[in-house]
KEFI-777106 format. One record per residue (C-alpha): residue number from 0; residue in one letter; x, y, z. Coordinates in Angstrom, 2 decimals, m for minus. Layout:
KEFI-777106
REC   tipa   fipa        px        py        pz
REC    NUM      a         X         Y         Z
...
end
This chain:
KEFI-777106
REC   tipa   fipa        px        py        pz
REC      0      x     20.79    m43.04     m9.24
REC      1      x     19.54    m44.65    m12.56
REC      2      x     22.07    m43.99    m15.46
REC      3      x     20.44    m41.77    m18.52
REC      4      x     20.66    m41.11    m22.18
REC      5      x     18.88    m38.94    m24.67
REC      6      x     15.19    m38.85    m25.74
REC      7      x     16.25    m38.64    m29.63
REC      8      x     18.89    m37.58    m31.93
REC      9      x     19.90    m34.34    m33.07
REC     10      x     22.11    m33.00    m34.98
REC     11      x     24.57    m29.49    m35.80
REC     12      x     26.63    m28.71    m38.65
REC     13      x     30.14    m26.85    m38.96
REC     14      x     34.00    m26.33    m39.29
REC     15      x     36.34    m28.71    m37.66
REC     16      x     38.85    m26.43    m35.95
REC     17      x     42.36    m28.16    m36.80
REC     18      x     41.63    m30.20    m39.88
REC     19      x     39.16    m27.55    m41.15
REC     20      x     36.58    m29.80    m43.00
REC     21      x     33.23    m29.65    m42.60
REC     22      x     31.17    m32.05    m40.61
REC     23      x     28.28    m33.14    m39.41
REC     24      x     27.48    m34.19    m35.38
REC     25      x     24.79    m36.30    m34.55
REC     26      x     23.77    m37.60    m30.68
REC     27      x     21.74    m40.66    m30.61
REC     28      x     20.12    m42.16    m27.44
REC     29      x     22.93    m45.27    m26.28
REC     30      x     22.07    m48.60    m24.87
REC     31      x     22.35    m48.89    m20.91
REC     32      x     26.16    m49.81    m19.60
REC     33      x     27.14    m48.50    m23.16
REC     34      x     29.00    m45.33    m22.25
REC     35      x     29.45    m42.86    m24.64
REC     36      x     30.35    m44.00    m28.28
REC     37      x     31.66    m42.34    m31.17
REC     38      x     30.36    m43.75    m34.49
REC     39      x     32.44    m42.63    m37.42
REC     40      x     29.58    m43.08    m40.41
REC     41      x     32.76    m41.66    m43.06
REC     42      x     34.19    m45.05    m42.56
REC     43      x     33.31    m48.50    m43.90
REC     44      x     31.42    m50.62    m41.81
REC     45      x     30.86    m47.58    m39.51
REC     46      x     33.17    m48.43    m36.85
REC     47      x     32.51    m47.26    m32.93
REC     48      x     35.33    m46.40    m30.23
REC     49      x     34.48    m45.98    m26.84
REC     50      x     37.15    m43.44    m25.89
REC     51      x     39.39    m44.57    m22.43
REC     52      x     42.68    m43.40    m21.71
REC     53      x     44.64    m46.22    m23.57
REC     54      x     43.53    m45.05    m26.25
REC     55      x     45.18    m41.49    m26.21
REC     56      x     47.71    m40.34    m28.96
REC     57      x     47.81    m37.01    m29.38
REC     58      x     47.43    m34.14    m26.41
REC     59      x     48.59    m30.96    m28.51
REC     60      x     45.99    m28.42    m28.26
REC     61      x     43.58    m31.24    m28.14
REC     62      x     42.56    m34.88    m28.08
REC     63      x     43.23    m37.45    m29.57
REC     64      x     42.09    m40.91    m29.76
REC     65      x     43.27    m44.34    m31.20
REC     66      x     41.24    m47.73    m32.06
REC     67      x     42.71    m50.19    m35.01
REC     68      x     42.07    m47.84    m37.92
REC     69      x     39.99    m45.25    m36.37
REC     70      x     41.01    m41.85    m34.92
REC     71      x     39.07    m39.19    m33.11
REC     72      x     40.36    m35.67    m33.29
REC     73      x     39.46    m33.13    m30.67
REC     74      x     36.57    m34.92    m28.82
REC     75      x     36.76    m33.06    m25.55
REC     76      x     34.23    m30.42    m25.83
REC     77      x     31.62    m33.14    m27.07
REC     78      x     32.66    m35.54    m23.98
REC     79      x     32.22    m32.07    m21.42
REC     80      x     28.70    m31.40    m22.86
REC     81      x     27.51    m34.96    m22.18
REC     82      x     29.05    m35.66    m18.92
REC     83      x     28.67    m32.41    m17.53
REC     84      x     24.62    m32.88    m18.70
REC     85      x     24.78    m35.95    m16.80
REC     86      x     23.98    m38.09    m19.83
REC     87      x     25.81    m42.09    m19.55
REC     88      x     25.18    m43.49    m22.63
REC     89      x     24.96    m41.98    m26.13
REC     90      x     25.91    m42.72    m30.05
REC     91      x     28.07    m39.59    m31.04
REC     92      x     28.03    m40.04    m34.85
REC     93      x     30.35    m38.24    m37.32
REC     94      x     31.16    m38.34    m40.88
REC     95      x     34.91    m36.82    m39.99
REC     96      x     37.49    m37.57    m37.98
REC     97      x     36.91    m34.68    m35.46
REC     98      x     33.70    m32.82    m34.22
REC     99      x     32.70    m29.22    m35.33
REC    100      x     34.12    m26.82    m33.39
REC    101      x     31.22    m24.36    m33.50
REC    102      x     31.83    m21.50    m31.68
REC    103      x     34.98    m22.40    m29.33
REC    104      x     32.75    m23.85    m26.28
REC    105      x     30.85    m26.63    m25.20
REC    106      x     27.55    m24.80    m25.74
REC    107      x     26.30    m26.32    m29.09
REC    108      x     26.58    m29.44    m27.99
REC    109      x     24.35    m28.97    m24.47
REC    110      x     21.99    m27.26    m26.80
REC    111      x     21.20    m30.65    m28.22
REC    112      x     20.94    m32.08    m25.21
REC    113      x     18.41    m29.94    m24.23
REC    114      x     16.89    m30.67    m28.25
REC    115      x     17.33    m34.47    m27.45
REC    116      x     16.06    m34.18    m24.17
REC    117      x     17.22    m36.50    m21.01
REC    118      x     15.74    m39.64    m19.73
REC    119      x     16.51    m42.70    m17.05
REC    120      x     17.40    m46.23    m18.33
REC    121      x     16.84    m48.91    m16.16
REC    122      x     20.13    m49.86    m14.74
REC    123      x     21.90    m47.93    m11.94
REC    124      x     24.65    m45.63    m12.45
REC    125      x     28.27    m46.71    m11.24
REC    126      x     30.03    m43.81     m9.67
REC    127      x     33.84    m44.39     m8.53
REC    128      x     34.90    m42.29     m5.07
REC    129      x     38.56    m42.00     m4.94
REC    130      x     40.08    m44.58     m2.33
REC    131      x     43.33    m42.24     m1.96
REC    132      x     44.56    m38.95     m3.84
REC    133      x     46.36    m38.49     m6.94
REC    134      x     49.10    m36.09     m7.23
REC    135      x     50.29    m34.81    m11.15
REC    136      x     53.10    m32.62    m11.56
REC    137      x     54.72    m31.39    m14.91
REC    138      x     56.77    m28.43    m13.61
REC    139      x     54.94    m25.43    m12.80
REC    140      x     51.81    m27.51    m13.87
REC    141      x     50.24    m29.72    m11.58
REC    142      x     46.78    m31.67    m10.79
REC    143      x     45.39    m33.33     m8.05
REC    144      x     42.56    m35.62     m7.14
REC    145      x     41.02    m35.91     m3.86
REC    146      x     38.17    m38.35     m2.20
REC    147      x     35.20    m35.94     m2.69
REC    148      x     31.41    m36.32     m2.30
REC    149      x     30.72    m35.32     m5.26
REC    150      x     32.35    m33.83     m8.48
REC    151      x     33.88    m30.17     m7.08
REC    152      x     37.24    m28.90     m9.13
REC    153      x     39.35    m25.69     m8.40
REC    154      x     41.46    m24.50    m11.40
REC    155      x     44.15    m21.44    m11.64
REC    156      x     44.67    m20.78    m15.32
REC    157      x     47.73    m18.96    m16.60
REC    158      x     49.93    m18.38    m19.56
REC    159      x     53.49    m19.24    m19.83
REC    160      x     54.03    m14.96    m19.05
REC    161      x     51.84    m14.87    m15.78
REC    162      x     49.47    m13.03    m17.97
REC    163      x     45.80    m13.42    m17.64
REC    164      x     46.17    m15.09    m14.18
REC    165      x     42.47    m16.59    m13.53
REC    166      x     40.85    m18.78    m10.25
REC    167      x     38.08    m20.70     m9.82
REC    168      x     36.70    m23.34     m7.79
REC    169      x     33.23    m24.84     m8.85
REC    170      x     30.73    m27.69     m7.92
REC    171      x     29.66    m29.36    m11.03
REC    172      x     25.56    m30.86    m11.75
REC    173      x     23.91    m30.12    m15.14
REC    174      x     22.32    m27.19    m13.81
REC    175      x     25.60    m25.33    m13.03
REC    176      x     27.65    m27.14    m15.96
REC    177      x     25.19    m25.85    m18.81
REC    178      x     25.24    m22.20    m17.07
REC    179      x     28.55    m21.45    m15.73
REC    180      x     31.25    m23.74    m17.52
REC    181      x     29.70    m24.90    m21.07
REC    182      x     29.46    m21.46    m22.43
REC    183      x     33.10    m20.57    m22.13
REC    184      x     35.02    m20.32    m25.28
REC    185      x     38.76    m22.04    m26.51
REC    186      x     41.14    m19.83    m26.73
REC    187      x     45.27    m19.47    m27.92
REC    188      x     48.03    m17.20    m27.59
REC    189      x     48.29    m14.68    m30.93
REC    190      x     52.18    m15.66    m31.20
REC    191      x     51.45    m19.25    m30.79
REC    192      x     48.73    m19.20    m34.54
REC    193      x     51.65    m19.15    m36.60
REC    194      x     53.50    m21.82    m35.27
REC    195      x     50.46    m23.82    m34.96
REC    196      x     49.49    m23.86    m38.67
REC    197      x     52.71    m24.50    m39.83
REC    198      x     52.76    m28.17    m37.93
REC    199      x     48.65    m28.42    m39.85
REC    200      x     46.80    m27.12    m37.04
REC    201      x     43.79    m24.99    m36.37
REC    202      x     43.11    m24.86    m39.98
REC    203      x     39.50    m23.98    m39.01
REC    204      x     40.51    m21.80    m36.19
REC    205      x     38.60    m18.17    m36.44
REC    206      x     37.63    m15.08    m34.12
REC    207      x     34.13    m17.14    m34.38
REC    208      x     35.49    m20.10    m32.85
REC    209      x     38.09    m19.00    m30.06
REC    210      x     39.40    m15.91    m28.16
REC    211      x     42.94    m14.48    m28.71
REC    212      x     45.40    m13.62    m26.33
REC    213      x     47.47    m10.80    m27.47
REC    214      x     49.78     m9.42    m24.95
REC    215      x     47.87     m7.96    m22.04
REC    216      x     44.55     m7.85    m24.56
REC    217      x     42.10    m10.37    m24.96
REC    218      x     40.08    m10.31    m28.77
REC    219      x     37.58    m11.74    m29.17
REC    220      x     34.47    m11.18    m31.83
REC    221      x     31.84    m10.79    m28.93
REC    222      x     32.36     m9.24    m25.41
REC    223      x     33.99    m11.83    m22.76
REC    224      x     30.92    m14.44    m21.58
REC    225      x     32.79    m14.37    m18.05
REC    226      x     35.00    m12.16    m16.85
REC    227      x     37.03    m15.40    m15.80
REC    228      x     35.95    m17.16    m19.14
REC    229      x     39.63    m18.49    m19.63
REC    230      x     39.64    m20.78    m16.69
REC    231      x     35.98    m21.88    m17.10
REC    232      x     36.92    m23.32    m20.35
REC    233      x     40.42    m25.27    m19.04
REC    234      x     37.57    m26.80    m16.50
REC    235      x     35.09    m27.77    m19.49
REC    236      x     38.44    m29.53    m20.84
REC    237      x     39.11    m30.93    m17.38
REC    238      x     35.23    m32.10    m16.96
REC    239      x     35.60    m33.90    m21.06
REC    240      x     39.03    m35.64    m20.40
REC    241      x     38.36    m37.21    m17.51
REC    242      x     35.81    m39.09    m19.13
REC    243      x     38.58    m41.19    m20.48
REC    244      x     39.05    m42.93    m17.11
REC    245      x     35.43    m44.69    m18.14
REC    246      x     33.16    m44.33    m14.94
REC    247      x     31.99    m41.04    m13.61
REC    248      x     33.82    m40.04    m10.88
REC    249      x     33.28    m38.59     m7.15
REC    250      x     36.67    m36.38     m6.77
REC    251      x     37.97    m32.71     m5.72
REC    252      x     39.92    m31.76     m8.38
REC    253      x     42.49    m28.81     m8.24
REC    254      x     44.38    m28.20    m10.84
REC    255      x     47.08    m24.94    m11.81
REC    256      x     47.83    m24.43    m15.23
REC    257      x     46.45    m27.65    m17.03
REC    258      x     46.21    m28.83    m20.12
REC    259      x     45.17    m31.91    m22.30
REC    260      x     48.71    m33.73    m21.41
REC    261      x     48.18    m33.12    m17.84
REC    262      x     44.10    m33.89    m17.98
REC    263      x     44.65    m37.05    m19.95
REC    264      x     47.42    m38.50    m17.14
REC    265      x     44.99    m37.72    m14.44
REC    266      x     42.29    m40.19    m16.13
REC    267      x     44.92    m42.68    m16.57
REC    268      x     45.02    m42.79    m12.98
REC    269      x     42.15    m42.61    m12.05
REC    270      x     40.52    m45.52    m14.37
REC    271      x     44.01    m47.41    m12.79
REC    272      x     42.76    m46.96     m9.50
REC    273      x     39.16    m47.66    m10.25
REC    274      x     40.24    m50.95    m11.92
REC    275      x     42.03    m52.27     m8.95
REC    276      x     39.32    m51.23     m6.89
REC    277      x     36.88    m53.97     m8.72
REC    278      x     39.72    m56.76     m8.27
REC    279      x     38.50    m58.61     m4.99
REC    280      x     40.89    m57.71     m2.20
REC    281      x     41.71    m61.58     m1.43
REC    282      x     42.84    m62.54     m4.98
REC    283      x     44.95    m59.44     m5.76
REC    284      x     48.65    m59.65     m4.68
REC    285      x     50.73    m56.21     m3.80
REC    286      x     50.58    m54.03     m6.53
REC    287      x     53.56    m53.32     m8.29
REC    288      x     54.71    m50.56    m10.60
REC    289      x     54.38    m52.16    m14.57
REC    290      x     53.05    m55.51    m13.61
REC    291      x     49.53    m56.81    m14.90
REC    292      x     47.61    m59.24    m12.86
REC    293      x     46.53    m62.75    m14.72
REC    294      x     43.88    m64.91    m13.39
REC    295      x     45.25    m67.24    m10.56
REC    296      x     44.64    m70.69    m12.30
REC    297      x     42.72    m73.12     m9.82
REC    298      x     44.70    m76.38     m8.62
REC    299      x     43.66    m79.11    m11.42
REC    300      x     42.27    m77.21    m13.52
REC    301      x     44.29    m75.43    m15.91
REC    302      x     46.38    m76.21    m19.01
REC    303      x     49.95    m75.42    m19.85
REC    304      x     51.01    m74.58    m23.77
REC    305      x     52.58    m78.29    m23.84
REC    306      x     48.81    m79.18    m23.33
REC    307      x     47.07    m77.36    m25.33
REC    308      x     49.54    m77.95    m28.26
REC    309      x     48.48    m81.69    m27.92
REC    310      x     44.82    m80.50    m28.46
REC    311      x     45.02    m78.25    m30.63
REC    312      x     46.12    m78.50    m34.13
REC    313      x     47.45    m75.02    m34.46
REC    314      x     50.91    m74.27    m34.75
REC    315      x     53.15    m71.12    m34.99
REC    316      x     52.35    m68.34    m35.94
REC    317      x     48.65    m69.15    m35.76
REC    318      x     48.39    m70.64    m31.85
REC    319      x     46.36    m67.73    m30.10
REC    320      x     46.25    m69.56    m26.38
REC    321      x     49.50    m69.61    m24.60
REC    322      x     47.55    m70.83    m21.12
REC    323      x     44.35    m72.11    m19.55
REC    324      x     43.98    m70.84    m16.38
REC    325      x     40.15    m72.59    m15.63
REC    326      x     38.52    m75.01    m17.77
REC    327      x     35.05    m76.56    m16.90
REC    328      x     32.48    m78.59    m18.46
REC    329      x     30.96    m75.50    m20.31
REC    330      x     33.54    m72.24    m20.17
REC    331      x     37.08    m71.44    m19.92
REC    332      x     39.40    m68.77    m19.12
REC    333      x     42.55    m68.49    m21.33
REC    334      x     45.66    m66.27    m21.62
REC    335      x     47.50    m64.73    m24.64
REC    336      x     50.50    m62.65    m24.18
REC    337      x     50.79    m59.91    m26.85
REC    338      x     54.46    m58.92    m27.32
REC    339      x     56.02    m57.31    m29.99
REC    340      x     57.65    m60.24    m31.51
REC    341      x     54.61    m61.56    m33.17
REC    342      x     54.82    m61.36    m36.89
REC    343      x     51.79    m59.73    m37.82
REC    344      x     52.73    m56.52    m36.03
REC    345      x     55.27    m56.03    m38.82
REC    346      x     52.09    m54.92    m41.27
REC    347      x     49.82    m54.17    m38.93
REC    348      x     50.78    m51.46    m38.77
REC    349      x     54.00    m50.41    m39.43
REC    350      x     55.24    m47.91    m36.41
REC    351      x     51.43    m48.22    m34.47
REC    352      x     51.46    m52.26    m33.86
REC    353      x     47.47    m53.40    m33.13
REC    354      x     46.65    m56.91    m32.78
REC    355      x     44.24    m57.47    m35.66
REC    356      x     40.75    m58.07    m34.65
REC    357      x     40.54    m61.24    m36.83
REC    358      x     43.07    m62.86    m34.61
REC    359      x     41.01    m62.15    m31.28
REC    360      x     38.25    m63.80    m32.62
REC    361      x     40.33    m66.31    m34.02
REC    362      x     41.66    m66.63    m30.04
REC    363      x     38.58    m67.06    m29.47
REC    364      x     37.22    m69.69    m31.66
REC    365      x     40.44    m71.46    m30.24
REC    366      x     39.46    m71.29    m26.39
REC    367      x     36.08    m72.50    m27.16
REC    368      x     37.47    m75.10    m29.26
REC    369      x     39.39    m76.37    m26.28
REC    370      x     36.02    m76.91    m24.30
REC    371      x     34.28    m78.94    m27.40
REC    372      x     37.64    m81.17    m26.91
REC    373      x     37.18    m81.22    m22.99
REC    374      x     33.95    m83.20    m23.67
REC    375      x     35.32    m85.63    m26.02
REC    376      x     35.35    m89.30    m24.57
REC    377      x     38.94    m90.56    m23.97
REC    378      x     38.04    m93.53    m26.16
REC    379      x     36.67    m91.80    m28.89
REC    380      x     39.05    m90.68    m31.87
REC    381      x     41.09    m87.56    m31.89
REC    382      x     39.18    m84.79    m32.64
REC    383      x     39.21    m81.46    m34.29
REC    384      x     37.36    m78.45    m34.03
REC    385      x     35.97    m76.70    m36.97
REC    386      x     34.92    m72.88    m36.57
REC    387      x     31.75    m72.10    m38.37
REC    388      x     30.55    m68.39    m38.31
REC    389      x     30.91    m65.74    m35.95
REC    390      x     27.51    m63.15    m35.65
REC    391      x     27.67    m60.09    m33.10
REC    392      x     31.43    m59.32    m33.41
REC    393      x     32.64    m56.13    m31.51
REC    394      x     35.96    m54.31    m31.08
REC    395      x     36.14    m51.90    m28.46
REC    396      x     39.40    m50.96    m28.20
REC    397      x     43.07    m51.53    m29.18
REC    398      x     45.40    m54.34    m28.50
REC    399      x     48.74    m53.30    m28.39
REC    400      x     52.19    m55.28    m27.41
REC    401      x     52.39    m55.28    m23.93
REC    402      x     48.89    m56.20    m23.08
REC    403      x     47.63    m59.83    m21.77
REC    404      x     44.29    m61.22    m23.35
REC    405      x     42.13    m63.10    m20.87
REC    406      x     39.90    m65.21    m23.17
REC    407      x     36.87    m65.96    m21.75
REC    408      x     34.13    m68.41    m23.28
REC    409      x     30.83    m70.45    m22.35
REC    410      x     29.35    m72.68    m24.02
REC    411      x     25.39    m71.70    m25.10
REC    412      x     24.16    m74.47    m26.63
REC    413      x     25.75    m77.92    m27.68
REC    414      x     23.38    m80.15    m29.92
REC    415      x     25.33    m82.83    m30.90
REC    416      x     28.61    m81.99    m32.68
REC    417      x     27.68    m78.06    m33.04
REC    418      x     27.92    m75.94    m30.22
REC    419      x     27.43    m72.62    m30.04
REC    420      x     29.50    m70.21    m27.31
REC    421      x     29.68    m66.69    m26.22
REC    422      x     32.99    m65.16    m25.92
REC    423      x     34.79    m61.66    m24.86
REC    424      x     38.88    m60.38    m24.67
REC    425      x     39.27    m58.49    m22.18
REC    426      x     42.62    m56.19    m21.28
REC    427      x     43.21    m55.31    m17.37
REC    428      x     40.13    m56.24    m16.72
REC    429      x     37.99    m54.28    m19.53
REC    430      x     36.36    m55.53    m22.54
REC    431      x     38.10    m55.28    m25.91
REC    432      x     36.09    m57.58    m28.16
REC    433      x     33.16    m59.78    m27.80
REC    434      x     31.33    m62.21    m30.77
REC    435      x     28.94    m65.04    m30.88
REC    436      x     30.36    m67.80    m32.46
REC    437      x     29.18    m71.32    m33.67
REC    438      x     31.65    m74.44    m34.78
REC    439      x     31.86    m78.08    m34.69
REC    440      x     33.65    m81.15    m33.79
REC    441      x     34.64    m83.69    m36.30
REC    442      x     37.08    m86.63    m36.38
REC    443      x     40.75    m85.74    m36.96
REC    444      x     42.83    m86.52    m40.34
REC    445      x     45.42    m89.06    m39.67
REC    446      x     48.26    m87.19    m41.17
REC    447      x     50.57    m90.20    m41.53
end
């Protein structure tokens, strides 16, 4: 099957439900292999985030996403709608933090799908089958995953009381998402509001936007859509976390008493699993619980931080290659560890540490400058590598301490002493960051 985005954009207007401003949603068609992206046109420069499951932050009544500077506020509803339309790339743009929460349900938001309208891109569409269950448990709470043909979940909603007690097990395609699951509405226990706006929550919660559980009563300002509407929705928030493991997924899900928490550890492991899967079977050693797999450096062909010390001219705090693990004629693959010691994380930021962008391309520029210096004659004189500009620059997602770059670059064109490469960070095997970047080669200072 070919992957598919929207015909056009369209837009709706409305009240965010827990910071309570007022925003407006806009879904643009997205570039093949794109995913879904969420542009946030508030913010200078207009920064996108492609939500994954490193990025989440906050799971109280909602999600919450994480990149550098930019967070995204209750984006699950908007990720149902487009997954559960069977749309794979779009541009979700908003000029707030967190989407409008309309009337409680994922409806609004199919209804501009259907405005937008759904077409095939060229490339196909990757679709991950479990290779072996997953099994969540929080308590009474618990989730599973199992290998599936298809996308089929089973859900038992309940509150904390036993009241309200609802069951359901569906198969999900657009046809059955946009009629059976997106219409069902949020909804919160009445002794739970108060609590809940005192820690600045629901702020734009109303009778229009959610139903309310009140003892063995259910209010709500229009009859019940379902008679099992409670348990439709905690699948619509089931169906719009997942999308955090970042491929669409072939599973039987059955889940009892989710939530958000639960939801977003389930798409950890999944996009874990999915991961490892692309890893070629002869290269990847036992898996082991907290360990990342590095590129296996080839005999010969690698350099060690003594070596690329005595190419470089960088020194601490500014070398961004600890190791070359390949090195050819014309590309390169290079390691940085990011730990927590490194002195920038002191400001950047204070209690959230992100590697700044600047330094991965900076990481970059230094990898590629390592192949320039490759090429240099051993009877030439030493050499230094000058970075230039950098055009096409994208950050897709936090670096954090704990995570190894793998620096990769090629060189794209090399006319005389200014080359030109392309270059992407990538973290466990997904991209983070990705630029163009052009320098040059001159003769080296004799410091003496």
């Amino acid at each position: 099957m070919k992957q598919r985005t929207l015909g056009r954009e369209a837009s709706v207007k409305g009240k965010a439900l827990h910071t309570g401003q007022e925003v407006t949603l806009t879904l643009r068609p997205g570039a093949p292999g794109t995913g879904i992206v969420f542009r946030r046109t508030d913010l200078i420069g207009k920064p996108e985030v492609r939500p994954v499951s490193e990025m989440v932050t906050e799971l109280e009544r909602k999600t919450t996403v994480s990149s550098d500077s930019v967070k995204l506020h209750t984006i699950e509803h908007v990720l149902s709608a487009l997954s559960g339309m069977g749309v794979d790339n779009a541009v979700v743009e908003l000029d707030a933090s967190e989407p409008p929460i309309v009337d409680g349900s994922a409806r609004p938001f199919t209804t501009l799908v259907h405005q937008c309208g759904v077409v095939s891109q060229d490339q196909d569409r990757e679709t991950f089958a479990l290779t072996s269950p997953i099994s969540i448990n929080e308590g009474s709470r618990s989730i599973i995953a199992l290998p599936f043909d298809g996308l089929r979940i089973t859900c038992t909603s309940a509150d904390d009381r036993g009241i309200h007690t609802q069951h359901l097990t569906i198969d999900i395609d657009p046809e059955t998402y946009a009629a059976e699951i997106a219409p069902a509405r949020t909804f919160t226990v009445y002794e739970d509001i108060e609590n809940l706006l005192k820690k600045g929550l629901i702020q734009g919660g109303s009778l229009d936007s959610a139903i309310v559980l009140k003892g063995d009563k259910i209010v709500s300002k229009e009859p019940l859509r379902f008679p099992d509407e409670l348990v439709r929705h905690k699948i619509l928030d089931i169906i719009g976390d997942i999308v955090l493991a970042g491929v669409r997924l072939k599973a039987h899900i059955i889940a009892v008493r989710p939530g958000h928490a639960l939801n977003a550890r389930l798409a950890a492991a999944i996009r874990q699993q999915w991961l490892e899967s692309k890893t070629p079977a002869k290269s990847k050693p036992a898996a082991k619980a907290g360990k990342v797999d590095v590129p296996v450096a080839p005999p010969g062909n690698a350099l060690d931080i003594r070596q690329i010390l005595n190419a470089l001219p960088h020194r601490y705090p500014f070398v961004m290659v600890d190791r070359v693990v390949e090195l050819n004629d014309d590309s390169l693959v290079a390691i940085k560890n990011v730990t927590v010691n490194e002195p920038y994380f002191q400001g950047h930021f204070p209690g959230q540490p992100i590697m700044p962008g600047v330094l991965q391309v900076e990481a970059m520029a230094q990898a590629s400058g390592l192949i320039m210096l490759r090429r240099a004659k051993a009877d030439e004189a030493p050499k230094v590598v000058f970075f230039m500009s950098a055009d096409k620059v994208k950050f897709r997602k936090a670096v954090v301490p704990g995570d190894v770059l793998e620096i990769r670059a090629r060189l794209t064109k090399v006319r005389g002493r200014i080359a030109a490469a392309e270059c992407e960070c990538l973290v466990n095997g997904e991209s983070v960051s990705s630029a163009e970047l052009l320098f040059t080669i001159a003769d080296s200072v004799n410091q003496d």
